[in-house]
mmCIF file of the N, C-alpha and C atoms, coordinates in Angstrom:
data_MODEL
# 
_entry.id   MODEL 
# 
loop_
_atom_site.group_PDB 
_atom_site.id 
_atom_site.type_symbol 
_atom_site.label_atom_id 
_atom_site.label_alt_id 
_atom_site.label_comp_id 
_atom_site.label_asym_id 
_atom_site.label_entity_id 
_atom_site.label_seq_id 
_atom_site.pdbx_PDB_ins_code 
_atom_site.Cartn_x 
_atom_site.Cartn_y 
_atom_site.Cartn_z 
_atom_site.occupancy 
_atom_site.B_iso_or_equiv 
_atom_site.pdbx_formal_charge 
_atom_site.auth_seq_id 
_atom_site.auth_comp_id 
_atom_site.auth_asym_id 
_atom_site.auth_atom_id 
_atom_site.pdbx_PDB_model_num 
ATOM 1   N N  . UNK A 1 1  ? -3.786  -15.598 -5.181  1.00 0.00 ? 1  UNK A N  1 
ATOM 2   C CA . UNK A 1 1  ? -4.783  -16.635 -5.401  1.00 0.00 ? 1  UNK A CA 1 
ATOM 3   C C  . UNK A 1 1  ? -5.662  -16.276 -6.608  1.00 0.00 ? 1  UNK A C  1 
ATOM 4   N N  . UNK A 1 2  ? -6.209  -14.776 -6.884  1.00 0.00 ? 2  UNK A N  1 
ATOM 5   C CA . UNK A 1 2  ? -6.754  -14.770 -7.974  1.00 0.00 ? 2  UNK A CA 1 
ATOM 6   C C  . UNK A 1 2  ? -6.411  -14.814 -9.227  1.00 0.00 ? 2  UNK A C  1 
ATOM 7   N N  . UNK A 1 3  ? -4.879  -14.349 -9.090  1.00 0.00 ? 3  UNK A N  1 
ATOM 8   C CA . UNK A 1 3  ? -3.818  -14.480 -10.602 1.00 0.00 ? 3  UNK A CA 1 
ATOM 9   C C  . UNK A 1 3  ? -3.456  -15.704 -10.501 1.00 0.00 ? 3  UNK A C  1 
ATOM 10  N N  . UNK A 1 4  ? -3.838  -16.938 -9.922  1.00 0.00 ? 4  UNK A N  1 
ATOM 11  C CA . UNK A 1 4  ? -3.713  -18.352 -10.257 1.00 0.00 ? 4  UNK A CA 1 
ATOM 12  C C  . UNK A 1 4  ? -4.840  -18.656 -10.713 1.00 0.00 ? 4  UNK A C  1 
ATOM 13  N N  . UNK A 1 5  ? -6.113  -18.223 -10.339 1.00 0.00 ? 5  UNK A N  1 
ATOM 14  C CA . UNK A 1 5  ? -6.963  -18.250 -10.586 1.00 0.00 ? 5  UNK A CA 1 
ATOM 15  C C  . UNK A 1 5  ? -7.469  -18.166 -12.153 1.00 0.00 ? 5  UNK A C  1 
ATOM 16  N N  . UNK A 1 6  ? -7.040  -16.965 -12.385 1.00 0.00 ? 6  UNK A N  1 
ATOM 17  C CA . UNK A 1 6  ? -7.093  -16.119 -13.357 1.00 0.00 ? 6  UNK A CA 1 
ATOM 18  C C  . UNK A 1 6  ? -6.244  -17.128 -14.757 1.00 0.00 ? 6  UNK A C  1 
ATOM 19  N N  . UNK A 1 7  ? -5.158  -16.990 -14.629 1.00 0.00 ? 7  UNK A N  1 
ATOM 20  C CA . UNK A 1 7  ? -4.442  -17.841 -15.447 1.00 0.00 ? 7  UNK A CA 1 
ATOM 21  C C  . UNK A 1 7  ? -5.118  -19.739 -15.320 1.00 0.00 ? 7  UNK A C  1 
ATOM 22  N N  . UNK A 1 8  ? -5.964  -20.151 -14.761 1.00 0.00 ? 8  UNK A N  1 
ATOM 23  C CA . UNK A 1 8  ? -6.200  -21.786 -14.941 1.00 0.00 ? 8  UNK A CA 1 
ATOM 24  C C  . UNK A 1 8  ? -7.710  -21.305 -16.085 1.00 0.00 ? 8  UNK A C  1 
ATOM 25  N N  . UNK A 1 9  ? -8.103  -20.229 -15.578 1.00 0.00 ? 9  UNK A N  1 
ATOM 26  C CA . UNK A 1 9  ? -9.452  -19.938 -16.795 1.00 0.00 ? 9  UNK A CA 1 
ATOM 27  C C  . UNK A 1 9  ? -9.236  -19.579 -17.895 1.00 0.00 ? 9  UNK A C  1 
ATOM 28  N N  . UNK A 1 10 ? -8.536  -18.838 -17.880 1.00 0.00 ? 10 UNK A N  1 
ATOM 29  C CA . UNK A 1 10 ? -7.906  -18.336 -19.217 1.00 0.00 ? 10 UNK A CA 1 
ATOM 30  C C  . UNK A 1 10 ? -7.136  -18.957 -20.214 1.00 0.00 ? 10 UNK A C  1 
ATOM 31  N N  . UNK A 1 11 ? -6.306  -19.822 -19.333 1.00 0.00 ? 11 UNK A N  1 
ATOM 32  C CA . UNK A 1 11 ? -5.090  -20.660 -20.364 1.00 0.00 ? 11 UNK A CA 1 
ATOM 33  C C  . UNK A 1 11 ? -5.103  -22.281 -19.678 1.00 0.00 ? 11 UNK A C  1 
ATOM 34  N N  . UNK A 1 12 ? -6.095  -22.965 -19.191 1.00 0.00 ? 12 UNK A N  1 
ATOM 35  C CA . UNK A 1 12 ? -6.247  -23.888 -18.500 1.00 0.00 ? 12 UNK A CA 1 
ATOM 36  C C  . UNK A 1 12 ? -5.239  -24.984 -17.908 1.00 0.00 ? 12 UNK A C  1 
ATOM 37  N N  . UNK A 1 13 ? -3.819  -23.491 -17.469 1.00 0.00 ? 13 UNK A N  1 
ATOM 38  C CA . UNK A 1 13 ? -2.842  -24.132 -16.816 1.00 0.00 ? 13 UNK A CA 1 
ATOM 39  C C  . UNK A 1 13 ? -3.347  -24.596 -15.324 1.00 0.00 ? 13 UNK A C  1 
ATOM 40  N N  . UNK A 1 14 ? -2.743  -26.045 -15.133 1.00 0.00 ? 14 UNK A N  1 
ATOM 41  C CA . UNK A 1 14 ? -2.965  -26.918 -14.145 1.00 0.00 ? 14 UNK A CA 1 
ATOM 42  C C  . UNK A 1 14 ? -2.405  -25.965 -12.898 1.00 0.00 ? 14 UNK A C  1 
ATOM 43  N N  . UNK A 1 15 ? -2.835  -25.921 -11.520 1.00 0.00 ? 15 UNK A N  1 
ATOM 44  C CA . UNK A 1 15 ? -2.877  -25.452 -10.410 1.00 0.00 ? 15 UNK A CA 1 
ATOM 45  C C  . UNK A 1 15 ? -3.187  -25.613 -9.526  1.00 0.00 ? 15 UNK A C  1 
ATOM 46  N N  . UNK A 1 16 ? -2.186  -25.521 -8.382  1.00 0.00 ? 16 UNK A N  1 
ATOM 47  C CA . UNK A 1 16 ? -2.542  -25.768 -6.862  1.00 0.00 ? 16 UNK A CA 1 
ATOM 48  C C  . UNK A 1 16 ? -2.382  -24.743 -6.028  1.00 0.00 ? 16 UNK A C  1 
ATOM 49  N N  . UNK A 1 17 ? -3.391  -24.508 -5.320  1.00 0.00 ? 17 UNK A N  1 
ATOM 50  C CA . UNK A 1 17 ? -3.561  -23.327 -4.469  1.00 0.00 ? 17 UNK A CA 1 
ATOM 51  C C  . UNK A 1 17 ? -3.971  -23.780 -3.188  1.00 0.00 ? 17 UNK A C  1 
ATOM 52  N N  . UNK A 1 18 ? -3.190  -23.412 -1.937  1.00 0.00 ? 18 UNK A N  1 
ATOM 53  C CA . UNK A 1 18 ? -2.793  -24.088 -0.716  1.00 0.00 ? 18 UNK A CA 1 
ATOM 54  C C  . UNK A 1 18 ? -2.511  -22.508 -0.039  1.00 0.00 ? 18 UNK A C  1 
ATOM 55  N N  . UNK A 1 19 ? -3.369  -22.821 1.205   1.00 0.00 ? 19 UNK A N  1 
ATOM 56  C CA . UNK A 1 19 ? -3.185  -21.544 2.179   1.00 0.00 ? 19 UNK A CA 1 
ATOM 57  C C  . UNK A 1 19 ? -2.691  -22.415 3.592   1.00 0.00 ? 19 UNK A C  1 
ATOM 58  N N  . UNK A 1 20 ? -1.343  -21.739 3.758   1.00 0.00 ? 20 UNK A N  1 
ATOM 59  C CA . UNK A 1 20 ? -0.567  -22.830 4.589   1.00 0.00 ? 20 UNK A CA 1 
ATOM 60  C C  . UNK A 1 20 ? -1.063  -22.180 5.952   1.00 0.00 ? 20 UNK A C  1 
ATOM 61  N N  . UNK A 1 21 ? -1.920  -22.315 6.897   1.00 0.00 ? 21 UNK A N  1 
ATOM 62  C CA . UNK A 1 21 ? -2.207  -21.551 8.130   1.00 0.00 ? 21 UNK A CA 1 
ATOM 63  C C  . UNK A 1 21 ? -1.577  -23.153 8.806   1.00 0.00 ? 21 UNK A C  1 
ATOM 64  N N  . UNK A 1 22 ? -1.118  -22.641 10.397  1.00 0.00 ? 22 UNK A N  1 
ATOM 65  C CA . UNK A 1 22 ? -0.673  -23.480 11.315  1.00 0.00 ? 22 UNK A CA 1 
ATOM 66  C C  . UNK A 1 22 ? -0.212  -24.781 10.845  1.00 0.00 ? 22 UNK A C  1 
ATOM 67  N N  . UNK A 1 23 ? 1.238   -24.193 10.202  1.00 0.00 ? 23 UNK A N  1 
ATOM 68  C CA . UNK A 1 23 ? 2.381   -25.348 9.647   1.00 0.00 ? 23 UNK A CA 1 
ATOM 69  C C  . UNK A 1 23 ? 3.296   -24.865 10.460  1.00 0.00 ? 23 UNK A C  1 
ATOM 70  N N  . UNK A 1 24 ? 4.117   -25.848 11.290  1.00 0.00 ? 24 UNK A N  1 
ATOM 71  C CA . UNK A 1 24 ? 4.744   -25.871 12.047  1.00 0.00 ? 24 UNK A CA 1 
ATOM 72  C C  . UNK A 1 24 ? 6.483   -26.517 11.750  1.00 0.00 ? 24 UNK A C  1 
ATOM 73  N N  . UNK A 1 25 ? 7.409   -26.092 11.969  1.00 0.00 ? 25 UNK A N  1 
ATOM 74  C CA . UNK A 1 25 ? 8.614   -27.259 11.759  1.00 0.00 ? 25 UNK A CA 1 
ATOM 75  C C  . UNK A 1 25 ? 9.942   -26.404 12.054  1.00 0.00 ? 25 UNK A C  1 
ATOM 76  N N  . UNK A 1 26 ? 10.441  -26.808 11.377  1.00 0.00 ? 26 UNK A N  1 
ATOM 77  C CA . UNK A 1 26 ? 12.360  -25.951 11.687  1.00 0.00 ? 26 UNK A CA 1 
ATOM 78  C C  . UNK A 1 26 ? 12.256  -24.597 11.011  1.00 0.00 ? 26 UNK A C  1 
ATOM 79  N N  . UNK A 1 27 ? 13.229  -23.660 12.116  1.00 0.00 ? 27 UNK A N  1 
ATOM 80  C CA . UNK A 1 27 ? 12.792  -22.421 11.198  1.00 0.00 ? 27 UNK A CA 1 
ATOM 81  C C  . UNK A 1 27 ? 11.876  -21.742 11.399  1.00 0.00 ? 27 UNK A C  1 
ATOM 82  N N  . UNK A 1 28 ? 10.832  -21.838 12.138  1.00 0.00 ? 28 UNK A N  1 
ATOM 83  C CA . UNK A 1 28 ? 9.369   -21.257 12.295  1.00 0.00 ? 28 UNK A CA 1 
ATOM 84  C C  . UNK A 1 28 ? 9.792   -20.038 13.451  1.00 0.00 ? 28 UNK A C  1 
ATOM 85  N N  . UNK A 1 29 ? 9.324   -18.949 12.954  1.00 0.00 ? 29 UNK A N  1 
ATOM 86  C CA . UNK A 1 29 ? 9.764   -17.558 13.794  1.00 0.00 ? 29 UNK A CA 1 
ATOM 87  C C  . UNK A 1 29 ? 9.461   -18.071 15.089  1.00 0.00 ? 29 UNK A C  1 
ATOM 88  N N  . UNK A 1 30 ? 10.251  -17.218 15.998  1.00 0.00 ? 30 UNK A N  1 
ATOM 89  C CA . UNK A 1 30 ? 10.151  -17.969 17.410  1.00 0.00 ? 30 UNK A CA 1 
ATOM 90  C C  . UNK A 1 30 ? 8.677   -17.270 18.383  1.00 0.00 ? 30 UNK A C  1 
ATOM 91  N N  . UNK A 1 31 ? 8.208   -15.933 17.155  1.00 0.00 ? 31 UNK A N  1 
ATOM 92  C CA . UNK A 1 31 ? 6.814   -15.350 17.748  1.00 0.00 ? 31 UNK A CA 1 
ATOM 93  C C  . UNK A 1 31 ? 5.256   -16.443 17.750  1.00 0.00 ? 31 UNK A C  1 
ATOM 94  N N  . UNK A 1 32 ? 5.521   -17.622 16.528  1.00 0.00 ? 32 UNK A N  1 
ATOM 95  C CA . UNK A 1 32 ? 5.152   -18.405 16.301  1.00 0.00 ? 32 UNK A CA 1 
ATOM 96  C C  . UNK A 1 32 ? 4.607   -19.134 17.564  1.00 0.00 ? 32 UNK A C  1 
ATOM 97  N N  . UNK A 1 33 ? 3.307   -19.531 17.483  1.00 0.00 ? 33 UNK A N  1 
ATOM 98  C CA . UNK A 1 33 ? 2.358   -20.403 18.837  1.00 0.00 ? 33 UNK A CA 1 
ATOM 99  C C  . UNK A 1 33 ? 3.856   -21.567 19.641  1.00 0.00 ? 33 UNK A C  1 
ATOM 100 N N  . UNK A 1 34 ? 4.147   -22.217 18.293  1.00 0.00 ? 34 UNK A N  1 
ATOM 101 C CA . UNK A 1 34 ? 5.016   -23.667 19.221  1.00 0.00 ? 34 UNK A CA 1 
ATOM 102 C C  . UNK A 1 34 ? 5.709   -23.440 19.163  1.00 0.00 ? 34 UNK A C  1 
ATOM 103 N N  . UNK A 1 35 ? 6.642   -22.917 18.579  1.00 0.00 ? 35 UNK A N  1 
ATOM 104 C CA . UNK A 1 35 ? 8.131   -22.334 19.442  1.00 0.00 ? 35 UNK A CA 1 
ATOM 105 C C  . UNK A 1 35 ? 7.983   -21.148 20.285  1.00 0.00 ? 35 UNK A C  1 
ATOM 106 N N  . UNK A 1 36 ? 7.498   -20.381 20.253  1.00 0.00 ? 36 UNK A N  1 
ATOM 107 C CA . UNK A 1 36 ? 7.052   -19.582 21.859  1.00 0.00 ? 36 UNK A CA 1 
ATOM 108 C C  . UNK A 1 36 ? 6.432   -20.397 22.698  1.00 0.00 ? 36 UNK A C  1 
ATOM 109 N N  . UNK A 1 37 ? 6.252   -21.082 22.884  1.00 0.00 ? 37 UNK A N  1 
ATOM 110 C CA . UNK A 1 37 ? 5.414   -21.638 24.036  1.00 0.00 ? 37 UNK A CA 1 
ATOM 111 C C  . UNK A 1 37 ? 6.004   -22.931 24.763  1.00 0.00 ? 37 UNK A C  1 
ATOM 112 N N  . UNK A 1 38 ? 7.101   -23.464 23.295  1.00 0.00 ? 38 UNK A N  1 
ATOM 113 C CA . UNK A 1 38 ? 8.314   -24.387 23.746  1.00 0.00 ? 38 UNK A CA 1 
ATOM 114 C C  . UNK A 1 38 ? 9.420   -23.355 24.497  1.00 0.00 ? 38 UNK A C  1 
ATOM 115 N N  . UNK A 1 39 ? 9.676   -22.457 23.958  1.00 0.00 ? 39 UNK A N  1 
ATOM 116 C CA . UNK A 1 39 ? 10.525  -21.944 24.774  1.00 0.00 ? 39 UNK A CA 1 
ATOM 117 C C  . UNK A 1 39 ? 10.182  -21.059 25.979  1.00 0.00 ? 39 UNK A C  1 
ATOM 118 N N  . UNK A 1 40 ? 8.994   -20.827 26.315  1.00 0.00 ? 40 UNK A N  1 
ATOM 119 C CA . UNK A 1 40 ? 8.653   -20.168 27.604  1.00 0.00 ? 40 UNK A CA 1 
ATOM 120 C C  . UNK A 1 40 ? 8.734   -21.901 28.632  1.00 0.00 ? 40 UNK A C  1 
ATOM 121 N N  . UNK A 1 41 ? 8.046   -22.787 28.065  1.00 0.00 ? 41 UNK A N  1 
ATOM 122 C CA . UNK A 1 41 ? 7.943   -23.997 29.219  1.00 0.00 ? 41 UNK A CA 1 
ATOM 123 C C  . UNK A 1 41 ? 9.392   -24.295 29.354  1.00 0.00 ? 41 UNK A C  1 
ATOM 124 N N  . UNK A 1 42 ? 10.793  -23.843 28.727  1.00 0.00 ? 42 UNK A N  1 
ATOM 125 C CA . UNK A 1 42 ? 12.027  -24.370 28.825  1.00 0.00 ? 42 UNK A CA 1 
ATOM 126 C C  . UNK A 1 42 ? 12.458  -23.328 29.702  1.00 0.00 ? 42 UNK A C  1 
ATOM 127 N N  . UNK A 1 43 ? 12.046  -22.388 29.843  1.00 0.00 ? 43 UNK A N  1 
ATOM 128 C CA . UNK A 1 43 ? 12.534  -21.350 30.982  1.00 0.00 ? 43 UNK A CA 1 
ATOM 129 C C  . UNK A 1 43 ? 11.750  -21.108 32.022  1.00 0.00 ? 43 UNK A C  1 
ATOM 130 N N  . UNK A 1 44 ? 10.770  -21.730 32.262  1.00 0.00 ? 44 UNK A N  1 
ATOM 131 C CA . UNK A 1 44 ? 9.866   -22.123 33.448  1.00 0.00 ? 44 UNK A CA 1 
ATOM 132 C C  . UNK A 1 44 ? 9.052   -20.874 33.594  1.00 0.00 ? 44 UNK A C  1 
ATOM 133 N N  . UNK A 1 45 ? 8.693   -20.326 32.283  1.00 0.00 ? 45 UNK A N  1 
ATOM 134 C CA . UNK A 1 45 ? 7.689   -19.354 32.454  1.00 0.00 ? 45 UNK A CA 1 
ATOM 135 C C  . UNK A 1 45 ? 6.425   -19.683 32.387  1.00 0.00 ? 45 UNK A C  1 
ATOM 136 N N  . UNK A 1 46 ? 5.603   -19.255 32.356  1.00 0.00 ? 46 UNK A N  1 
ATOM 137 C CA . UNK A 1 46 ? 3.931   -19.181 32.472  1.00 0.00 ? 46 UNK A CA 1 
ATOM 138 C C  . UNK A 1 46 ? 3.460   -19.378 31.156  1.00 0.00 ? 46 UNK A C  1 
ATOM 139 N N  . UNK A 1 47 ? 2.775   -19.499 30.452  1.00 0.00 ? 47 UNK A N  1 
ATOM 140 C CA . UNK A 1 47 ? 2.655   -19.842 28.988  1.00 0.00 ? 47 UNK A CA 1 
ATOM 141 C C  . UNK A 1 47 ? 1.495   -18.558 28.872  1.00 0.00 ? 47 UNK A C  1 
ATOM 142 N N  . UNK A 1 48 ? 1.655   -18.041 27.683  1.00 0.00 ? 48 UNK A N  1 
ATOM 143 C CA . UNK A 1 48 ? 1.010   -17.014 27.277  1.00 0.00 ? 48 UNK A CA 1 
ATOM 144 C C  . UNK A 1 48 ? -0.361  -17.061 26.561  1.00 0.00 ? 48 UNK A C  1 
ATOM 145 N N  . UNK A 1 49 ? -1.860  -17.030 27.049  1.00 0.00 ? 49 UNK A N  1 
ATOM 146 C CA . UNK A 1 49 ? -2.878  -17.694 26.550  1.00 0.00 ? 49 UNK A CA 1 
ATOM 147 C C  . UNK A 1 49 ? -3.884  -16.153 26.448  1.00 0.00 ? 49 UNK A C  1 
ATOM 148 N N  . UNK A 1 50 ? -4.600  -16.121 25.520  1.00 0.00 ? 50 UNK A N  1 
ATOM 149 C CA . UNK A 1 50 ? -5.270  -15.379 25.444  1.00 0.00 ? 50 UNK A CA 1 
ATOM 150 C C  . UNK A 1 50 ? -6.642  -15.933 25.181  1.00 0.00 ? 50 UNK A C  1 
ATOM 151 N N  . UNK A 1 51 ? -7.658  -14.989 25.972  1.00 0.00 ? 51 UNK A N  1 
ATOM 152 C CA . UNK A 1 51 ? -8.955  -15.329 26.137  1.00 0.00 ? 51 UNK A CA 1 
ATOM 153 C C  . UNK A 1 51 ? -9.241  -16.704 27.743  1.00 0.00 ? 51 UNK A C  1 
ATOM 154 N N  . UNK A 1 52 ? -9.879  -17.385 27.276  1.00 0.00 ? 52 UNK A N  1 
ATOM 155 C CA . UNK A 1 52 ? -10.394 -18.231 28.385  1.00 0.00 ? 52 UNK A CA 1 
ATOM 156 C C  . UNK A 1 52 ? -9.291  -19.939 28.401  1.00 0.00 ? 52 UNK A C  1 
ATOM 157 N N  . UNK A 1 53 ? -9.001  -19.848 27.175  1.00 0.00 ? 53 UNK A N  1 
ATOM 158 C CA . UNK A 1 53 ? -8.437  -21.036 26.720  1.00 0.00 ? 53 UNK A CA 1 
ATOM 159 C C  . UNK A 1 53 ? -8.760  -22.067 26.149  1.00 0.00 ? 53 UNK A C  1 
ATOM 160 N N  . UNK A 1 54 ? -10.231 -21.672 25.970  1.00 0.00 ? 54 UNK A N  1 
ATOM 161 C CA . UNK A 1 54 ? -10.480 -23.016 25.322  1.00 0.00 ? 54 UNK A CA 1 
ATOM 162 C C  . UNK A 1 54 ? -10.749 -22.876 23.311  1.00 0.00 ? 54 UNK A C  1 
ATOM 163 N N  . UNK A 1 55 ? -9.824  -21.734 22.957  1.00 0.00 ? 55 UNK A N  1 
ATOM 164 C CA . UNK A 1 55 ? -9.766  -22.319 21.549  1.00 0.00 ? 55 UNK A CA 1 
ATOM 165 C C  . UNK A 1 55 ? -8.429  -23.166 21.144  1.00 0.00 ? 55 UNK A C  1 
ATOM 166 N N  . UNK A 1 56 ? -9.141  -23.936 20.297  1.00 0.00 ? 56 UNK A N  1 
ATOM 167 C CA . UNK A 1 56 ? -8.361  -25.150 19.993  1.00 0.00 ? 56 UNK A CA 1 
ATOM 168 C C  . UNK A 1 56 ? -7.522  -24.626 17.959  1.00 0.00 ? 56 UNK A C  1 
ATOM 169 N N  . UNK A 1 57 ? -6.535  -25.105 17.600  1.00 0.00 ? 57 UNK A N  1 
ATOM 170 C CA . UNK A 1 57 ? -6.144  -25.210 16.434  1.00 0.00 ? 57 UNK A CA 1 
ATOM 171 C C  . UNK A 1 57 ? -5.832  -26.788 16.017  1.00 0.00 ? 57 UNK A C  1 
ATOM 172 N N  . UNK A 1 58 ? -5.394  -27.141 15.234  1.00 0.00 ? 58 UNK A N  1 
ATOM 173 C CA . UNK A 1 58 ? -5.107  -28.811 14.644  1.00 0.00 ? 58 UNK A CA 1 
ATOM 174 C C  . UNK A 1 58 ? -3.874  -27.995 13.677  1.00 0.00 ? 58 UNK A C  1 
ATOM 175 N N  . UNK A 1 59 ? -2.406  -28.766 14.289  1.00 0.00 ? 59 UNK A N  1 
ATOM 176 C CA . UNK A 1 59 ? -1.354  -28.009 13.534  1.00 0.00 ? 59 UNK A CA 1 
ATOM 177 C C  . UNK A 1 59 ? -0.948  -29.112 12.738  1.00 0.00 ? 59 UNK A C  1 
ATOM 178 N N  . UNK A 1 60 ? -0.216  -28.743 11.021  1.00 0.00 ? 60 UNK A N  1 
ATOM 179 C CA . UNK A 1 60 ? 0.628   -29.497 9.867   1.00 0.00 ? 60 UNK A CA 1 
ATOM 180 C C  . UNK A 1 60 ? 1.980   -29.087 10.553  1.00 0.00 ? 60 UNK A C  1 
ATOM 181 N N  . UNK A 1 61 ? 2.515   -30.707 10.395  1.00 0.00 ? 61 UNK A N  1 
ATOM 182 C CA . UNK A 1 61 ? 4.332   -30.262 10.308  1.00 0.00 ? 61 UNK A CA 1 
ATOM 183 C C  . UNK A 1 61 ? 4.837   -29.861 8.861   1.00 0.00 ? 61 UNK A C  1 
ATOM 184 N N  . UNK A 1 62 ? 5.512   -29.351 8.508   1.00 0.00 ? 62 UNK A N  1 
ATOM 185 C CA . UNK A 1 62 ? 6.140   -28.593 7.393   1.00 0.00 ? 62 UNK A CA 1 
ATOM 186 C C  . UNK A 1 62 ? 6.278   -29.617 6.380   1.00 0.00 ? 62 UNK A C  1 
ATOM 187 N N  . UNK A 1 63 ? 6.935   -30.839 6.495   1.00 0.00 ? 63 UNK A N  1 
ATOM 188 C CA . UNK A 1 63 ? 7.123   -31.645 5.957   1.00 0.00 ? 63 UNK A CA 1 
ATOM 189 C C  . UNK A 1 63 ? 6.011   -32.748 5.155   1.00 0.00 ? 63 UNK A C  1 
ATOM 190 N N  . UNK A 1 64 ? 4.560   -32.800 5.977   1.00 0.00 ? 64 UNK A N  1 
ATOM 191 C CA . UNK A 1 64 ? 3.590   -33.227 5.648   1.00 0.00 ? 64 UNK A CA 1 
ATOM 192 C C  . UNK A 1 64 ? 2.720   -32.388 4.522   1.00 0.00 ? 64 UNK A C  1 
ATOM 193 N N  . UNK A 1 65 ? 2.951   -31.126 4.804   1.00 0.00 ? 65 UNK A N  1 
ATOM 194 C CA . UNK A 1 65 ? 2.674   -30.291 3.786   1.00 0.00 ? 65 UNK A CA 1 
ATOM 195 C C  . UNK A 1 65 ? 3.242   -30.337 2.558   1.00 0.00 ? 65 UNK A C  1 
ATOM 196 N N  . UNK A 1 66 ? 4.664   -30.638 2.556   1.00 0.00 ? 66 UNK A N  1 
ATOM 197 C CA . UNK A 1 66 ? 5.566   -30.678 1.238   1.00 0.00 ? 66 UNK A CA 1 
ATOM 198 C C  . UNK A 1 66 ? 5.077   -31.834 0.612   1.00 0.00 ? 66 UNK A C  1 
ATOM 199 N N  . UNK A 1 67 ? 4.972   -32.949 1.518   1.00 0.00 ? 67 UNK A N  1 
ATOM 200 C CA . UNK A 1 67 ? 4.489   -34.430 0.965   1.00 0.00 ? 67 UNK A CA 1 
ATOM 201 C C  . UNK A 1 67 ? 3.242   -34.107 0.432   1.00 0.00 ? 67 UNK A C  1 
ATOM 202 N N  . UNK A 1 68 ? 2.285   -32.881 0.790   1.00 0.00 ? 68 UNK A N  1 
ATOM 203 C CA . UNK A 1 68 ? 1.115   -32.942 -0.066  1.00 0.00 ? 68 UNK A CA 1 
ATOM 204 C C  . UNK A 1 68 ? 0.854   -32.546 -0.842  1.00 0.00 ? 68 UNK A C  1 
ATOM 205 N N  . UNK A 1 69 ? 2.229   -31.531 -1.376  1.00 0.00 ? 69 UNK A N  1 
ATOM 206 C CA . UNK A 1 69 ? 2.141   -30.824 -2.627  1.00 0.00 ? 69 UNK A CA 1 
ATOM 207 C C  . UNK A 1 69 ? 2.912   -31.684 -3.431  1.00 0.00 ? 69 UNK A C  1 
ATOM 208 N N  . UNK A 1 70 ? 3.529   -33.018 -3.282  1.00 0.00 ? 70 UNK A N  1 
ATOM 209 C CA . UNK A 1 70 ? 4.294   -33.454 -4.441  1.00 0.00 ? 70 UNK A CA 1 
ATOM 210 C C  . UNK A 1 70 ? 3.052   -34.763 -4.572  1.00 0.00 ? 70 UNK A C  1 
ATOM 211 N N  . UNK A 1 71 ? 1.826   -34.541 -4.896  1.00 0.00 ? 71 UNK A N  1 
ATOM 212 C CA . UNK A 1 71 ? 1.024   -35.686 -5.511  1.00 0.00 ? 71 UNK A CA 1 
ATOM 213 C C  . UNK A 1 71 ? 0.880   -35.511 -7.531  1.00 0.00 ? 71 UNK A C  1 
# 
């Protein structure tokens, strides 16, 4: 991020800088929140929650992300 940084000040090449946290889609390691947790409810396990439960995330599908880098 700072050598993008670095290069838009210096040489005022155009840049997009995107920190992809909780993107979700095909492919996503299976240690990953929604495919672990799809595949524990498919084997009738207990779902794995840490703390009390009530933190929340707001997840991107993979694809919505791509759509937002091609503007």
């Amino acid at each position: 991020e700072f050598l993008v940084k670095s290069y838009f000040r210096s040489f005022k090449v155009p840049c997009l800088i995107t920190r992809g946290n909780n993107v979700h889609g095909p492919h996503q390691f299976p240690e990953k929140l929604i495919p672990k947790f799809t595949n524990q409810l498919l084997n009738g396990m207990k779902l794995t929650l840490h703390g009390d439960g009530s933190n929340t995330r707001i997840f991107l599908h993979v694809k919505d992300v791509a759509n937002a880098f091609d503007t």
